[in-house]
N, CA, C and O atoms as a Maestro MAE file, in Angstrom:
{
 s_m_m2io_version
 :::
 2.0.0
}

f_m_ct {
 s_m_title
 :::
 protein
 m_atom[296] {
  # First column is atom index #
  i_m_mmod_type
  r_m_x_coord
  r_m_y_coord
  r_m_z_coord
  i_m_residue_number
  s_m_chain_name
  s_m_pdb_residue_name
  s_m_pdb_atom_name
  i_m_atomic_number
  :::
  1 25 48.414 -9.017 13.943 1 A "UNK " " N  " 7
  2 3 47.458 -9.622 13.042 1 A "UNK " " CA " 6
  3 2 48.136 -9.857 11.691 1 A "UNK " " C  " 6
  4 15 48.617 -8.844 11.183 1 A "UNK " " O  " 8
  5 25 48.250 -10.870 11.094 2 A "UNK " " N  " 7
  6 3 48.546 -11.113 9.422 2 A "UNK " " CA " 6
  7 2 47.724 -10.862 9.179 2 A "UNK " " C  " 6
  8 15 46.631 -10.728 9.729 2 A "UNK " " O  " 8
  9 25 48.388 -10.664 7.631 3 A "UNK " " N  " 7
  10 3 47.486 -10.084 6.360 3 A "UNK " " CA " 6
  11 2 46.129 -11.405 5.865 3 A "UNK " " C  " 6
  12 15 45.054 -11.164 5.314 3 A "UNK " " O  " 8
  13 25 46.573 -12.513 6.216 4 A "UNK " " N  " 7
  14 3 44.919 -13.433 6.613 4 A "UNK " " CA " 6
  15 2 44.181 -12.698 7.290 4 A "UNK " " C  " 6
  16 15 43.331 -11.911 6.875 4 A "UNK " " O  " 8
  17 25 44.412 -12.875 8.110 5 A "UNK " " N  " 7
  18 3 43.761 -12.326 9.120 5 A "UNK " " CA " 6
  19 2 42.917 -10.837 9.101 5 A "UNK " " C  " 6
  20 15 41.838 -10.421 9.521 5 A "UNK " " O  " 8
  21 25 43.902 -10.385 8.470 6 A "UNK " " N  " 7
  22 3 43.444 -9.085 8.498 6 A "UNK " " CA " 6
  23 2 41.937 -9.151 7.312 6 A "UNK " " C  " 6
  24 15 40.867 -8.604 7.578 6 A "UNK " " O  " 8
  25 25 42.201 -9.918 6.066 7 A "UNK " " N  " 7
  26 3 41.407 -9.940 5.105 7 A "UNK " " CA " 6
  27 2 40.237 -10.763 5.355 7 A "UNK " " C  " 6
  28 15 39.233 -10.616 4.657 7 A "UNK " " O  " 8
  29 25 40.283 -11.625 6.301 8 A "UNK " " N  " 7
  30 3 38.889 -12.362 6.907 8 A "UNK " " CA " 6
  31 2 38.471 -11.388 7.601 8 A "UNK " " C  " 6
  32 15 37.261 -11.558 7.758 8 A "UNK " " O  " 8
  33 25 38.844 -10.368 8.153 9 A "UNK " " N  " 7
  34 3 38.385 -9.428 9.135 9 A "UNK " " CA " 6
  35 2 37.668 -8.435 8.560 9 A "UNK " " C  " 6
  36 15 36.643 -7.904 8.985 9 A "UNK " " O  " 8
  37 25 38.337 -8.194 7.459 10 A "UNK " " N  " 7
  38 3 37.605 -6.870 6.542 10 A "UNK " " CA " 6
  39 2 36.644 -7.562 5.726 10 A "UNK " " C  " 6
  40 15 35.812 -6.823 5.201 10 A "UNK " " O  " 8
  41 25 36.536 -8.923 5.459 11 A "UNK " " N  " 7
  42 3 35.197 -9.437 4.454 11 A "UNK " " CA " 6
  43 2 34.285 -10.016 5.529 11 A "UNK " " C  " 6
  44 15 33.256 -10.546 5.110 11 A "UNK " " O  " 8
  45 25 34.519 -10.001 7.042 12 A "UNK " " N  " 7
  46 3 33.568 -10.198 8.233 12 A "UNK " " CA " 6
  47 2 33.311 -9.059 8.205 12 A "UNK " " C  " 6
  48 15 32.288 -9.063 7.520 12 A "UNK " " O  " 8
  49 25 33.475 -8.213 8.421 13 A "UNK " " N  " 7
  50 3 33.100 -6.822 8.713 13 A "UNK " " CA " 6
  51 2 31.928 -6.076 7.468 13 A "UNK " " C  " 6
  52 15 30.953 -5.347 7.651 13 A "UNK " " O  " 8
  53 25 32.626 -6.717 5.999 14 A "UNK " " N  " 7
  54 3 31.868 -6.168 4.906 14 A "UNK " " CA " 6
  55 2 30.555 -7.305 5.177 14 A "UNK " " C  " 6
  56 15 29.587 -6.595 5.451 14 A "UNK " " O  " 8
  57 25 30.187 -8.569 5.208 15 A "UNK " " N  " 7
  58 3 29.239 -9.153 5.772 15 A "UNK " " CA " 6
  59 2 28.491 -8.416 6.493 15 A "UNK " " C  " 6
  60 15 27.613 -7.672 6.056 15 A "UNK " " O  " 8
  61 25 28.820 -8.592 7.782 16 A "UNK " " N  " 7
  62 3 27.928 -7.638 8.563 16 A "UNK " " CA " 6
  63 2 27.205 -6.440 8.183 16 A "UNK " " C  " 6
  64 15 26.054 -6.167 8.524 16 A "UNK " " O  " 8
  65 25 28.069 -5.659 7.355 17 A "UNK " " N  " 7
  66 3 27.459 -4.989 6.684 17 A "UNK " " CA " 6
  67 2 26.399 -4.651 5.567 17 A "UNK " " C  " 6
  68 15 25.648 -3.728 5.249 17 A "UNK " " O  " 8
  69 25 26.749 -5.889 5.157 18 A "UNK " " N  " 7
  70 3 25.335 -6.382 4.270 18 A "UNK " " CA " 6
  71 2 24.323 -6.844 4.504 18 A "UNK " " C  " 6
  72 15 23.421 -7.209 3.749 18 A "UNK " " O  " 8
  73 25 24.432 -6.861 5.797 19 A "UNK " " N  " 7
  74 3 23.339 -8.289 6.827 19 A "UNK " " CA " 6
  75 2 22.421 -6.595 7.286 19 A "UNK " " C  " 6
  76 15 21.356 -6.173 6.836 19 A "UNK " " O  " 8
  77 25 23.108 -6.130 8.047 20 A "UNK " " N  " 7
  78 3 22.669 -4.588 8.217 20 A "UNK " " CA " 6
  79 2 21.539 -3.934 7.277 20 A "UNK " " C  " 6
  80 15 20.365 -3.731 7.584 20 A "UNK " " O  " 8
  81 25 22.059 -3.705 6.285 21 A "UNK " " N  " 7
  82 3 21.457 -2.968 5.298 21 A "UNK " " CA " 6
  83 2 20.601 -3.878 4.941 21 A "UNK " " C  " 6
  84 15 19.485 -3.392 5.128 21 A "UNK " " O  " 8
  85 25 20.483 -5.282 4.394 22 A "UNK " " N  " 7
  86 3 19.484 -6.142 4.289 22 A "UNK " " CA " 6
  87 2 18.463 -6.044 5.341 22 A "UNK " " C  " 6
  88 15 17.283 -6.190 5.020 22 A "UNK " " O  " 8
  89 25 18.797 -5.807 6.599 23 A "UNK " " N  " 7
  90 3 17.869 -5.978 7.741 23 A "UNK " " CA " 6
  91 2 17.087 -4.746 7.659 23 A "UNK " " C  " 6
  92 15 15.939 -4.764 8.103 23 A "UNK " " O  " 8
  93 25 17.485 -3.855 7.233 24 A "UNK " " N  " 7
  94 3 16.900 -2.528 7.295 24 A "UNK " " CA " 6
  95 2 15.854 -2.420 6.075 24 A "UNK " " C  " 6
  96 15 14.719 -1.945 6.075 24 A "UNK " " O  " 8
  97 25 16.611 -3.023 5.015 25 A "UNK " " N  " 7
  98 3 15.480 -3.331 3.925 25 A "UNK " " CA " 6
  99 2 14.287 -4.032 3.869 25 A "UNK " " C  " 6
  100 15 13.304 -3.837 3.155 25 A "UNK " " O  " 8
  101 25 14.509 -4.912 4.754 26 A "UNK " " N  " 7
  102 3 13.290 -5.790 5.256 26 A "UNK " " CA " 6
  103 2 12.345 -5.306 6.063 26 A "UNK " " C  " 6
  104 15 11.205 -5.760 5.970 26 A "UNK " " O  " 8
  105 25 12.659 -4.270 7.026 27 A "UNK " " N  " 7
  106 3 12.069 -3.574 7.895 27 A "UNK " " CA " 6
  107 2 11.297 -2.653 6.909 27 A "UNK " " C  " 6
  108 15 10.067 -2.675 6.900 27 A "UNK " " O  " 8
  109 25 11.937 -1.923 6.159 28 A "UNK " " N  " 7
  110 3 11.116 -0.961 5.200 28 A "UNK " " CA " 6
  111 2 9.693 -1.897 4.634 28 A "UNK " " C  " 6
  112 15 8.508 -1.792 4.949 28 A "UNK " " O  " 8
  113 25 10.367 -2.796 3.708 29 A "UNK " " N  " 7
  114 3 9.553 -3.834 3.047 29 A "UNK " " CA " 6
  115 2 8.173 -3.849 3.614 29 A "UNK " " C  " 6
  116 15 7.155 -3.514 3.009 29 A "UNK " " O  " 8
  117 25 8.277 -4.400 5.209 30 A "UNK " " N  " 7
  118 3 7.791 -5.413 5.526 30 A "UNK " " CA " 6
  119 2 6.408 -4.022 6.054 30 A "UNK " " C  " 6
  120 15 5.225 -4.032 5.713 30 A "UNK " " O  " 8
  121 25 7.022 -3.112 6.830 31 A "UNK " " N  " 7
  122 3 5.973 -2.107 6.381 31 A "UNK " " CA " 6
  123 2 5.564 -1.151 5.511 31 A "UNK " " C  " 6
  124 15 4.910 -0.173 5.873 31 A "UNK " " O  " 8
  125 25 5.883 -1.347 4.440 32 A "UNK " " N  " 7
  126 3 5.553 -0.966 2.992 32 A "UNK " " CA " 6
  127 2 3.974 -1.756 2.852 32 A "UNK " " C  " 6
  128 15 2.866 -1.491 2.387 32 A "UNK " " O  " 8
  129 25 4.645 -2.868 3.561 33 A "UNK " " N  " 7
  130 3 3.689 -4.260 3.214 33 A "UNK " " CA " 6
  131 2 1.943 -4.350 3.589 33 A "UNK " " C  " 6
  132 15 0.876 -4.542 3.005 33 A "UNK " " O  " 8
  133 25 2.610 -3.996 5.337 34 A "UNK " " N  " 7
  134 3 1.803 -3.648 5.985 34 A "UNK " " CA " 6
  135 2 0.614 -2.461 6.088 34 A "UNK " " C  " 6
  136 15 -0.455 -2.447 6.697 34 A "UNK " " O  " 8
  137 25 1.225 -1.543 5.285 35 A "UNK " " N  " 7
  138 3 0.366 -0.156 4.888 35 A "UNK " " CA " 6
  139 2 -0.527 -0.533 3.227 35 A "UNK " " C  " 6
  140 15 -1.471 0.072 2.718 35 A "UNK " " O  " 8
  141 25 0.115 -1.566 2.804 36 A "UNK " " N  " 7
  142 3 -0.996 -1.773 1.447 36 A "UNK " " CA " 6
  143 2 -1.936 -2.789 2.166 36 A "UNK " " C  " 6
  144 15 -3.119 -2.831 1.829 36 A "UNK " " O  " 8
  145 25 -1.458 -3.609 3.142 37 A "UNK " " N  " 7
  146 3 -2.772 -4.633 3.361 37 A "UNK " " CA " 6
  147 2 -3.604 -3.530 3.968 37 A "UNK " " C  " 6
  148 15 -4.827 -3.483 3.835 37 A "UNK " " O  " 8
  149 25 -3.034 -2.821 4.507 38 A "UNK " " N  " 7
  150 3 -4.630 -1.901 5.572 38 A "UNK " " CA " 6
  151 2 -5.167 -1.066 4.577 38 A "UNK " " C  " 6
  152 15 -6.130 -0.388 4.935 38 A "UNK " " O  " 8
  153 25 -4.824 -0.961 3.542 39 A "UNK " " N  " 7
  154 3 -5.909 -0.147 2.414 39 A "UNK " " CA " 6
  155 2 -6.236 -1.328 1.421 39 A "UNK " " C  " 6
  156 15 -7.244 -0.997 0.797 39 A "UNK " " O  " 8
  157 25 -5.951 -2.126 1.164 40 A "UNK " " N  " 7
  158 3 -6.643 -3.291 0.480 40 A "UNK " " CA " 6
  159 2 -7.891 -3.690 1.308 40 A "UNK " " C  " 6
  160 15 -8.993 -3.598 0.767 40 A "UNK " " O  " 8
  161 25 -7.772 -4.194 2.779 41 A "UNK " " N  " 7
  162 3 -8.648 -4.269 3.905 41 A "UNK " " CA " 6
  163 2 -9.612 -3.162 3.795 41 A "UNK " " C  " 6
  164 15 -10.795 -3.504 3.790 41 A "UNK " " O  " 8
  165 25 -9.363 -1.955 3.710 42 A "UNK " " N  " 7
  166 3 -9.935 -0.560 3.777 42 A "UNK " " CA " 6
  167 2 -11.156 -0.872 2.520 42 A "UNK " " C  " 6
  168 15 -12.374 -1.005 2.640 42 A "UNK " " O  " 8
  169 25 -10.292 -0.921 1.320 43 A "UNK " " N  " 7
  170 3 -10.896 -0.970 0.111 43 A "UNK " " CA " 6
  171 2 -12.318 -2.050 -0.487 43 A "UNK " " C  " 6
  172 15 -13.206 -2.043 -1.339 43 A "UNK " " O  " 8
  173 25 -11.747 -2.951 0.689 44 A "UNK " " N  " 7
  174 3 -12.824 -3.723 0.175 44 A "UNK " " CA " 6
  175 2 -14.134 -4.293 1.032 44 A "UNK " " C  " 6
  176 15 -14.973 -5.187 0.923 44 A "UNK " " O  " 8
  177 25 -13.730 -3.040 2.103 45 A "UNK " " N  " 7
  178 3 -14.979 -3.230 3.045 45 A "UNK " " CA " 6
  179 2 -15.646 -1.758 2.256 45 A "UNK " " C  " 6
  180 15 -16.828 -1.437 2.381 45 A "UNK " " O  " 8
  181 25 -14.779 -1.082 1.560 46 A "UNK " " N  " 7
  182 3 -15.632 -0.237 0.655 46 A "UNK " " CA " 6
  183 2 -16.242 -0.468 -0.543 46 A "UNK " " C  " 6
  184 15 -17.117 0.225 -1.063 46 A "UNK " " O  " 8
  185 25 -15.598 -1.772 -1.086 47 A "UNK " " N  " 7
  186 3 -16.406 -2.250 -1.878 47 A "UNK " " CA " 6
  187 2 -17.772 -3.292 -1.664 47 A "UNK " " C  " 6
  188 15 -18.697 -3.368 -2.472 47 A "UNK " " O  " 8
  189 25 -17.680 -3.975 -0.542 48 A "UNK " " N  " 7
  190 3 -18.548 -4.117 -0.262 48 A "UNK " " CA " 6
  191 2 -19.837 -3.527 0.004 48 A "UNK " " C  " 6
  192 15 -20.977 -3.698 -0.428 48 A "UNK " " O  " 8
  193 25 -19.286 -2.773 0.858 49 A "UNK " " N  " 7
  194 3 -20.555 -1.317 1.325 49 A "UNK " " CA " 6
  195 2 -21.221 -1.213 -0.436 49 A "UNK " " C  " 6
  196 15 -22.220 -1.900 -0.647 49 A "UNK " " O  " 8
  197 25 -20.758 -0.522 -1.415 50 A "UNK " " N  " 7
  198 3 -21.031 -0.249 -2.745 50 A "UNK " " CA " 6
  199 2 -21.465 -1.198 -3.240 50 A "UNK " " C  " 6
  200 15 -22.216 -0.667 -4.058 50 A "UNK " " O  " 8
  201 25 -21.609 -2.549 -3.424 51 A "UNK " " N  " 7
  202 3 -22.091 -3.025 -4.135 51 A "UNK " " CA " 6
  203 2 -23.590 -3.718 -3.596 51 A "UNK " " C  " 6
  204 15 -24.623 -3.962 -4.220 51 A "UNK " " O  " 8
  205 25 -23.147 -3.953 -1.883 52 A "UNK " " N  " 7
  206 3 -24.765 -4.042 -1.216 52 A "UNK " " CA " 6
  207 2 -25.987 -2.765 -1.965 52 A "UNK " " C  " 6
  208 15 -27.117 -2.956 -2.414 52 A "UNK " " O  " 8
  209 25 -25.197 -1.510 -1.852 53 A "UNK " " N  " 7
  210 3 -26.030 -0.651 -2.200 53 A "UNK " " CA " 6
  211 2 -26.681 -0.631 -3.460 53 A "UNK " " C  " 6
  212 15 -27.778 -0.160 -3.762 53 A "UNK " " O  " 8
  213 25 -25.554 -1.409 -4.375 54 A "UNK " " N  " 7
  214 3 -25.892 -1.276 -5.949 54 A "UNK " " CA " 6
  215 2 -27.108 -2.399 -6.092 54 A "UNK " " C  " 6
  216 15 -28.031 -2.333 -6.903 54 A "UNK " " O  " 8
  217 25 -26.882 -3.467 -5.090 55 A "UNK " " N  " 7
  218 3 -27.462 -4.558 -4.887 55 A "UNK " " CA " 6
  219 2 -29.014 -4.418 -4.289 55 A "UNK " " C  " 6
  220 15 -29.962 -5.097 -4.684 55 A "UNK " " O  " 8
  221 25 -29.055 -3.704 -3.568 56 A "UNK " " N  " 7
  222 3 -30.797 -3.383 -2.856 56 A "UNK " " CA " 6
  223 2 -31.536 -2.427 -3.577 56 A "UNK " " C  " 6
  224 15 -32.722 -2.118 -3.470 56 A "UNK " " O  " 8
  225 25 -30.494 -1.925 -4.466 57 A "UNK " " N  " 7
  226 3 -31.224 -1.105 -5.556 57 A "UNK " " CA " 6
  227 2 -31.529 0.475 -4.611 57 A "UNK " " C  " 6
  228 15 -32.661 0.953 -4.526 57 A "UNK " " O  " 8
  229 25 -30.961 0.770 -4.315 58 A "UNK " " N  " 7
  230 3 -31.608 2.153 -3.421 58 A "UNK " " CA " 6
  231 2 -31.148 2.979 -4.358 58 A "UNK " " C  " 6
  232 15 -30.136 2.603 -4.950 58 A "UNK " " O  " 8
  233 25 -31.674 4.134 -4.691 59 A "UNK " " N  " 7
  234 3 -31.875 5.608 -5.332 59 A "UNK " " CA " 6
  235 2 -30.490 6.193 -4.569 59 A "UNK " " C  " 6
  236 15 -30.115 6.359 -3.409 59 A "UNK " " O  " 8
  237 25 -29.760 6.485 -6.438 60 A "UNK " " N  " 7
  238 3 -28.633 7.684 -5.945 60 A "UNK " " CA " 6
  239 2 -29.052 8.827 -5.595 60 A "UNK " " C  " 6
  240 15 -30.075 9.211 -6.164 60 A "UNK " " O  " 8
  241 25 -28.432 9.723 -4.583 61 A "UNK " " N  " 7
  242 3 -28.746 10.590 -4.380 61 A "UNK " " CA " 6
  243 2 -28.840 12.014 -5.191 61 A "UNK " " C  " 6
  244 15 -29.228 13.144 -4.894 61 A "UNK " " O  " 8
  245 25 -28.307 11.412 -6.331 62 A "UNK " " N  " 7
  246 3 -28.467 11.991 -7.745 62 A "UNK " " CA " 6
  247 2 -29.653 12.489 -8.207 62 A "UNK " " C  " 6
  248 15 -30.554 11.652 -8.148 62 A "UNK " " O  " 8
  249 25 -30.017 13.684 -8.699 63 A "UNK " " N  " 7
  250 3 -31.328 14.189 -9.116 63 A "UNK " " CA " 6
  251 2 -31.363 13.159 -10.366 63 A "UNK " " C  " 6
  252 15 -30.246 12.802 -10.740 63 A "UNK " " O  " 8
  253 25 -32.595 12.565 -11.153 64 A "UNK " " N  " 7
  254 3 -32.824 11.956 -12.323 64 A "UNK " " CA " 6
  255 2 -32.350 13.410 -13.045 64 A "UNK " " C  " 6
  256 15 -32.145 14.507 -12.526 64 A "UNK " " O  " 8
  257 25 -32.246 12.914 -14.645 65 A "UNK " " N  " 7
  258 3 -31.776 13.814 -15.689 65 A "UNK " " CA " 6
  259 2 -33.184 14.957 -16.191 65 A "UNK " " C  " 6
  260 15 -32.981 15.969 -16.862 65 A "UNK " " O  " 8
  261 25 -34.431 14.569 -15.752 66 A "UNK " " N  " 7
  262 3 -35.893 14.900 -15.690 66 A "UNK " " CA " 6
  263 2 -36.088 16.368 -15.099 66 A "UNK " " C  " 6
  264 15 -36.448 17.466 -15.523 66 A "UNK " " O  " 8
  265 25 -35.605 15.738 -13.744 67 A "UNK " " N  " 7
  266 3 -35.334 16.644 -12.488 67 A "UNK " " CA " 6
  267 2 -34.552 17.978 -12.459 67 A "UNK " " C  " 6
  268 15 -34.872 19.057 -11.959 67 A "UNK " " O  " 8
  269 25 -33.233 17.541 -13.255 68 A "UNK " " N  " 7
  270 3 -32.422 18.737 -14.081 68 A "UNK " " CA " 6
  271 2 -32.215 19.867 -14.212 68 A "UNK " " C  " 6
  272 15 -31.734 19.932 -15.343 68 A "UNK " " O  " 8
  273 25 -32.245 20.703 -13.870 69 A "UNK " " N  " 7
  274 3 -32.603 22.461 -14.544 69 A "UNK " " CA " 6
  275 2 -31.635 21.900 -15.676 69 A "UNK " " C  " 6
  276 15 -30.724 21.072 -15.664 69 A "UNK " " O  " 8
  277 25 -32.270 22.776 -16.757 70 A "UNK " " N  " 7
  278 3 -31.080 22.731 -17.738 70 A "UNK " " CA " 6
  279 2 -29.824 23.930 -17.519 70 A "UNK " " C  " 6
  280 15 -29.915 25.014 -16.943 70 A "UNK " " O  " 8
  281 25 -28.728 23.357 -18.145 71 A "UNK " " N  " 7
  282 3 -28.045 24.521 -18.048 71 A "UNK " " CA " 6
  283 2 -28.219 26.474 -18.478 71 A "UNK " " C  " 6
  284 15 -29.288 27.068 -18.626 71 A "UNK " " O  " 8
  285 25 -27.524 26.771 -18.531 72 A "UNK " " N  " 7
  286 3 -27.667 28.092 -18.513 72 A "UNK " " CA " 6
  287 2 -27.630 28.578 -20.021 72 A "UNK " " C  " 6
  288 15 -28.120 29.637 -20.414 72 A "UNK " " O  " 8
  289 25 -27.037 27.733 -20.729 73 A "UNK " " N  " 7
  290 3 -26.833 28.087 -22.570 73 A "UNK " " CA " 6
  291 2 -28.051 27.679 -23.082 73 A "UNK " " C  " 6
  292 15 -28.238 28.154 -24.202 73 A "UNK " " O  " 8
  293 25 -29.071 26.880 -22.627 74 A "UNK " " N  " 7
  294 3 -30.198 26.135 -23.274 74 A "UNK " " CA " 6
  295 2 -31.071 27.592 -23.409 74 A "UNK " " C  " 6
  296 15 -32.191 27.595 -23.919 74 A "UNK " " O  " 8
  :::
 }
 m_bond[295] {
  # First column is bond index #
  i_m_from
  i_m_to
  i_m_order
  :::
  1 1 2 1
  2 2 3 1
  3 3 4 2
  4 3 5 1
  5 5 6 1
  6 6 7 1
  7 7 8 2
  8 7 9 1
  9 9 10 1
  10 10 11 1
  11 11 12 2
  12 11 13 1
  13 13 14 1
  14 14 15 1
  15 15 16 2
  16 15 17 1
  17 17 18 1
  18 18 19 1
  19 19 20 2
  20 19 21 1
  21 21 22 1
  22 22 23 1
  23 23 24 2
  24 23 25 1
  25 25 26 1
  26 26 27 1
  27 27 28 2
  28 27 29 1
  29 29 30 1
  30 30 31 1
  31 31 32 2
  32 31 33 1
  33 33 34 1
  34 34 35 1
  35 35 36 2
  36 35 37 1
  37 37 38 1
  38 38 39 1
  39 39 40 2
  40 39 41 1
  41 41 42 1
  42 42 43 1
  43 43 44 2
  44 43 45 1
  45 45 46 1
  46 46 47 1
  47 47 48 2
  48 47 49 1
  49 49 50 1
  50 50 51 1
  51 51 52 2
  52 51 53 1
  53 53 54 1
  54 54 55 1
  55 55 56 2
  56 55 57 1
  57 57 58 1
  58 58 59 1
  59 59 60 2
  60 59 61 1
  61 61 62 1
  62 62 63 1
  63 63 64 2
  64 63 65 1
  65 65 66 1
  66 66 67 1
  67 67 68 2
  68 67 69 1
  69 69 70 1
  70 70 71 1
  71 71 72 2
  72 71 73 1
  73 73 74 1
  74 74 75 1
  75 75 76 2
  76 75 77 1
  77 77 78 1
  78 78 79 1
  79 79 80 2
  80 79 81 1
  81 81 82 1
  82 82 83 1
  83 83 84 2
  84 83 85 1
  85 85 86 1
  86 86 87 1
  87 87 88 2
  88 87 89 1
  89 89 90 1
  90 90 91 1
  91 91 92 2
  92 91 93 1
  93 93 94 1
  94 94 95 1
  95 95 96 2
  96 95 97 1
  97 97 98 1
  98 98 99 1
  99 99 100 2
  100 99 101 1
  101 101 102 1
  102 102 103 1
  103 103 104 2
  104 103 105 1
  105 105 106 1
  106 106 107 1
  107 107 108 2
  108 107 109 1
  109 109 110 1
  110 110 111 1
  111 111 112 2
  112 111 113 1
  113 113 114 1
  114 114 115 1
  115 115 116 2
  116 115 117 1
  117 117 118 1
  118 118 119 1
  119 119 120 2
  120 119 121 1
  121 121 122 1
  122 122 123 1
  123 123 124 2
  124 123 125 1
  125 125 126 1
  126 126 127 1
  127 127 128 2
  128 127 129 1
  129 129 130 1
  130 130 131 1
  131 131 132 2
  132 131 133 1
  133 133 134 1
  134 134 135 1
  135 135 136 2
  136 135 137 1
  137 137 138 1
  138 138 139 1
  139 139 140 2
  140 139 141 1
  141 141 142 1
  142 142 143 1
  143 143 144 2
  144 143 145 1
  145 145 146 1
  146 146 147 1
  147 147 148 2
  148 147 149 1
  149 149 150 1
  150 150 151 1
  151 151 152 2
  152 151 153 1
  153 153 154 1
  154 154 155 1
  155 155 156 2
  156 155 157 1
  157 157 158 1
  158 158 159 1
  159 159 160 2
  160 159 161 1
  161 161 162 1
  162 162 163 1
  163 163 164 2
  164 163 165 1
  165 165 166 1
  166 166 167 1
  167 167 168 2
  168 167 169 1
  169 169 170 1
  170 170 171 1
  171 171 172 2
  172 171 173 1
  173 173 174 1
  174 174 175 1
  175 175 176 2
  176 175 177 1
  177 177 178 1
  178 178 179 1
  179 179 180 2
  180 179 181 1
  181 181 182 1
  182 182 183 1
  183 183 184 2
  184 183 185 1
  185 185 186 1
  186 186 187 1
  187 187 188 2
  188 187 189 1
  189 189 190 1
  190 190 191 1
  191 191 192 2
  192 191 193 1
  193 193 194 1
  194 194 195 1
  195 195 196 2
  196 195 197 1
  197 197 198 1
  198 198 199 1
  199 199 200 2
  200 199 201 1
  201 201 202 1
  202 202 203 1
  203 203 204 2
  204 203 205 1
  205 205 206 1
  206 206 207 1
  207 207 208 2
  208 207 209 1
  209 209 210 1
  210 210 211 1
  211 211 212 2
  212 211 213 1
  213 213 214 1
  214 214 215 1
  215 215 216 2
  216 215 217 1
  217 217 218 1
  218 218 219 1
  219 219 220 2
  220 219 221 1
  221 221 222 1
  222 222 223 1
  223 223 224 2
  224 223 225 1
  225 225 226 1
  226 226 227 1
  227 227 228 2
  228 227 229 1
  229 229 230 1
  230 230 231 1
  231 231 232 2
  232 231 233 1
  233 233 234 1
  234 234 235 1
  235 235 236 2
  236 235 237 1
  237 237 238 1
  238 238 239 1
  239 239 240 2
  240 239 241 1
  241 241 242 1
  242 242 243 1
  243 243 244 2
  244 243 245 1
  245 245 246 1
  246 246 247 1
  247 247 248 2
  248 247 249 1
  249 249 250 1
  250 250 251 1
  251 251 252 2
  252 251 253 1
  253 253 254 1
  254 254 255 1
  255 255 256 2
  256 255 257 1
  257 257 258 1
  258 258 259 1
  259 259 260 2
  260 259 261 1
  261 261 262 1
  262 262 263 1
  263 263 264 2
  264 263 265 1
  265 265 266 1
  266 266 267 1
  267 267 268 2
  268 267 269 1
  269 269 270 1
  270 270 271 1
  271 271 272 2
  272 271 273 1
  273 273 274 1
  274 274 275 1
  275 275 276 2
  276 275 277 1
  277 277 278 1
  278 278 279 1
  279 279 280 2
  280 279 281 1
  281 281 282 1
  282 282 283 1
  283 283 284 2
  284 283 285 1
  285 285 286 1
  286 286 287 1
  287 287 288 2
  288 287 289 1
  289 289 290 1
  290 290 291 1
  291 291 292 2
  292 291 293 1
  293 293 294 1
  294 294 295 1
  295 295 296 2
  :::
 }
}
């Protein structure tokens, strides 16, 4: 092998190697990606739910402030 040769061989080789690690990065990425759409999805069938509710007006399950005991210092 000449020293051409040899140096197309070692910057083919360093290629590949970058193609590699790129590919692997993409793989991460791409389900990085995939785990925020399923809680964005998640999120906004929870926001929905919440705002129907805010929307029909139904009673929190919250005692009114009336209802109360007062605290223990009063």
């Amino acid at each position: 092998m000449t020293e051409i040769e040899m140096k197309l061989q070692a910057q083919i080789d360093e290629l590949e190697m970058k193609q590699a690690f790129q590919d692997q990065t993409i793989d991460e990425l791409n389900e990085a990606l995939t785990q925020q759409q399923f809680l964005i999805d998640k999120m906004q069938v929870q926001m929905r739910y919440l705002v129907g509710k805010v929307k029909s007006g139904q009673v929190s399950q919250m005692a009114s402030e009336s209802e109360e005991t007062p605290p223990p210092h009063y």
